[in-house]
C-alpha positions in Angstrom: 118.7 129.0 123.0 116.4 126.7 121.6 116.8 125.8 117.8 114.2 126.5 115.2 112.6 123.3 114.2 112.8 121.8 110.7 110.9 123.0 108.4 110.7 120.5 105.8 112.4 117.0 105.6 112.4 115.4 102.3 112.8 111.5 102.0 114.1 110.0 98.7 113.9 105.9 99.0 116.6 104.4 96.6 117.1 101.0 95.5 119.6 100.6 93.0 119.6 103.6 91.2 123.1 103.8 90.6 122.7 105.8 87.4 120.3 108.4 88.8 121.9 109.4 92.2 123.3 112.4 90.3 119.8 113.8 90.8 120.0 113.9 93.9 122.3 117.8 93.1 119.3 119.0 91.0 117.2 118.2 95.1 119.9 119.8 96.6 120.1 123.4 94.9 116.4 123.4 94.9 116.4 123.4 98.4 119.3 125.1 99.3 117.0 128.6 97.7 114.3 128.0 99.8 113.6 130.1 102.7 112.7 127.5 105.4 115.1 125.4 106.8 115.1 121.5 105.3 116.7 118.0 105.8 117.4 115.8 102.8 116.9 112.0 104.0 117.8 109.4 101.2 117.3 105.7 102.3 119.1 103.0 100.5 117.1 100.2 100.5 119.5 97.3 100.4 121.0 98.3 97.0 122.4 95.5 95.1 124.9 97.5 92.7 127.1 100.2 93.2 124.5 103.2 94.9 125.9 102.9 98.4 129.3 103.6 97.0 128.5 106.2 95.2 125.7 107.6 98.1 128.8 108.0 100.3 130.8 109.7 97.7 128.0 112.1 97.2 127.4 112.9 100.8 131.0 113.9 101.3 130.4 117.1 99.3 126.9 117.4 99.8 124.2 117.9 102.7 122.4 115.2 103.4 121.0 112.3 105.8 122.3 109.1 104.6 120.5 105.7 105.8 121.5 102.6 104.3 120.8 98.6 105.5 122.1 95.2 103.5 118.5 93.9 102.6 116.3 94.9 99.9 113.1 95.8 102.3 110.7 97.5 99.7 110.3 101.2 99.1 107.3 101.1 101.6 110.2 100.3 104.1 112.3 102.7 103.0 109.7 105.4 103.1 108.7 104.6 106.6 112.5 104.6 107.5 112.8 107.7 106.3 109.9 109.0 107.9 109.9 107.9 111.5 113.6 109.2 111.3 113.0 112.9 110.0 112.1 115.6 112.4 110.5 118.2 109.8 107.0 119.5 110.5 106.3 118.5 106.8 107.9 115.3 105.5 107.7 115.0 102.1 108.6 111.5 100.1 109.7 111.7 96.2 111.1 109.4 93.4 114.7 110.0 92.4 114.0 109.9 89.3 112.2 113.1 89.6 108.9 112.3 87.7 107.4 114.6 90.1 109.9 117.5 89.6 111.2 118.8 93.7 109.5 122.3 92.5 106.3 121.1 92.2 106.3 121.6 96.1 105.5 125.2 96.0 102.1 123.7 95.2 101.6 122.1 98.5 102.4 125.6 100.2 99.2 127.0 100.3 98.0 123.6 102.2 100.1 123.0 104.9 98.6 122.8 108.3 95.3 123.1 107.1 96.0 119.8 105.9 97.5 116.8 107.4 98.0 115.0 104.5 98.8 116.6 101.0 99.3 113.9 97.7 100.2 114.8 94.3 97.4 113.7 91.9 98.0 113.2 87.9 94.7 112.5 87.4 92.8 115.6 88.8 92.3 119.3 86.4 95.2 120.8 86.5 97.6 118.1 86.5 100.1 117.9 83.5 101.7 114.5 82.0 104.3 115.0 80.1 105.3 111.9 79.3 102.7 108.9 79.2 102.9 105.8 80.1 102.1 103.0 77.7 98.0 102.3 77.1 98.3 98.8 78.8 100.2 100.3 81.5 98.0 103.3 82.7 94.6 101.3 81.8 96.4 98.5 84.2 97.0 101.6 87.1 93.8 103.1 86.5 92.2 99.3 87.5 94.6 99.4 91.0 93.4 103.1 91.3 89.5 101.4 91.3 90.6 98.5 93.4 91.9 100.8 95.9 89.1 103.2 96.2 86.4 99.9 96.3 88.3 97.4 98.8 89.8 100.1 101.3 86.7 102.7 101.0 89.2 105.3 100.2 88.1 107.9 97.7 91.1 109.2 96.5 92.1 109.8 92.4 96.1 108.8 92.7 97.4 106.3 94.7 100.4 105.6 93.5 102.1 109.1 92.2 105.0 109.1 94.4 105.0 112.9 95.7 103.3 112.7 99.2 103.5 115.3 102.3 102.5 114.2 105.6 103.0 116.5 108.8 105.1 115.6 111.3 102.2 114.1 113.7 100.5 112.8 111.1 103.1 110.9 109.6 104.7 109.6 112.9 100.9 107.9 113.5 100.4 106.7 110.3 104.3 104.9 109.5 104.5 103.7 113.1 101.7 101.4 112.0 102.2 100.6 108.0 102.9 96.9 107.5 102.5 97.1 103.4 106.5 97.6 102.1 105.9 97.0 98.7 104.1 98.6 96.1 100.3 98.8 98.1 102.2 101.1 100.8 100.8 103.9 99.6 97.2 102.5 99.4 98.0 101.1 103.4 98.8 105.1 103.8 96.4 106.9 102.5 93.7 104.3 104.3 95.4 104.9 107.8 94.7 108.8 107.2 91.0 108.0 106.4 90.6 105.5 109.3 92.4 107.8 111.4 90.3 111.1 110.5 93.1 113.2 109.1 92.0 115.7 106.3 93.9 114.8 103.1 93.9 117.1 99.8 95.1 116.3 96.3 97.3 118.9 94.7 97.6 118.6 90.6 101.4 117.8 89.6 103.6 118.0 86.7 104.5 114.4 86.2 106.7 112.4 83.5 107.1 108.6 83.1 110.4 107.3 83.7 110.9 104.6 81.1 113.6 102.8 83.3 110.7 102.5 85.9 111.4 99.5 88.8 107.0 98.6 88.2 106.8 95.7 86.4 103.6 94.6 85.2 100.9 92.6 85.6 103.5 90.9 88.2 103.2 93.6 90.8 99.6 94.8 90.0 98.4 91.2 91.0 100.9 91.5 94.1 99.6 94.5 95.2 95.8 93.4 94.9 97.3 90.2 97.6 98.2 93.7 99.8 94.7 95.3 99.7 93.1 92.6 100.8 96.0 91.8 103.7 95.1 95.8 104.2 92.1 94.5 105.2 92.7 91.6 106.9 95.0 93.2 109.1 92.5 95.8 110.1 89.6 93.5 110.1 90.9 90.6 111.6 94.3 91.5 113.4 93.6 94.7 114.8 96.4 96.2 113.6 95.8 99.3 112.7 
């Protein structure tokens, strides 16, 4: 007899996060009272401390997918990793750190497959923030946010909240072609599902900052500009896409 597909797969991209792969138990019960079936896929991104280690000590009491390789690739790498390996009808990427909180999913319910693409927003009505971040530091994301919607015609309010559902067909064609592996990936994303014709919705999320955050700015705001425009370039120019 055949087996039921998965239902969701949920991919959790970790680079050195030695102190917060304890969260990873707070994922775990959460889906283990859901109805449909689920995969939990972390990806360690060439960790350079001590989260392998203790990864593998978690995963010998626990369910879950463990991928790991030696060098630091970039989350976008790990995400696509994660996502070309998962087998869920809905695949589902999230922060360890939990600023989006795993329950918030129950808000994507009512969208799946009417939807191919369903992204947590902060900035739409509804959305709470518990936590800010600094001034300079959301007027800095709110610029990317503008830079995003004018260079890659994408008219989307929240790039970079990292709570993003893809189904399974949408996400195979859209990671099977990202190139962007740092922090633009999800711009190169959500521009593939426009170019591509997919219908994407924004669902309003609970979100907190995590003051131990890995975004350091303006460094990687004026390194993910340089990726819009290779977005561009590689669709322009290259063919890429």
């Amino acid at each position: 007899m055949k087996a039921e597909p998965i239902f969701w797969s949920i991919i959790v991209p970790a680079y050195n996060e030695s102190k917060r792969v304890y969260k990873l138990d707070k994922i775990l019960r959460y889906l283990g009272q859901l109805k449909e079936s689920w995969e939990l896929i972390v990806v360690n991104d060439g960790s350079q401390d001590d989260t392998l280690k203790k990864l593998e000590a978690f995963k010998r009491k626990s369910n879950f997918k463990l991928i790991s390789y030696a060098t630091n690739r970039g989350k976008g790498y790990a995400v696509k990793t994660g996502m070309l390996a998962a087998s869920g009808k809905f695949r589902l990427f999230c922060d360890i750190d939990l600023s989006t909180p795993i329950e918030e999913i129950r808000k994507f319910k009512p969208f799946l497959g009417k939807a191919d693409v369903i992204i947590g927003t902060r900035k739409l009505k509804g959305a709470k923030v518990v936590l800010h971040q600094s001034f300079l530091r959301e007027y800095l994301g709110r610029g990317f946010t503008l830079l995003s919607q004018l260079i890659l015609n994408t008219r989307v309010s929240d790039f970079t909240c990292g709570f993003k559902c893809f189904s399974g067909p949408a996400s195979e064609r859209i990671f099977a072609k990202t190139k962007i592996f740092r922090w633009g990936f999800d711009s190169e994303a959500l521009f593939l599902a426009k170019k591509y014709k997919l219908r994407i919705k924004e669902v309003p999320v609970v979100w907190k900052n995590d003051p131990q955050t890995k975004v350091r700015f303006p460094r990687d705001l004026i390194n993910s500009f340089g990726e819009l425009i290779l977005i561009r370039y590689y669709d322009w120019v290259k063919g890429f896409y």
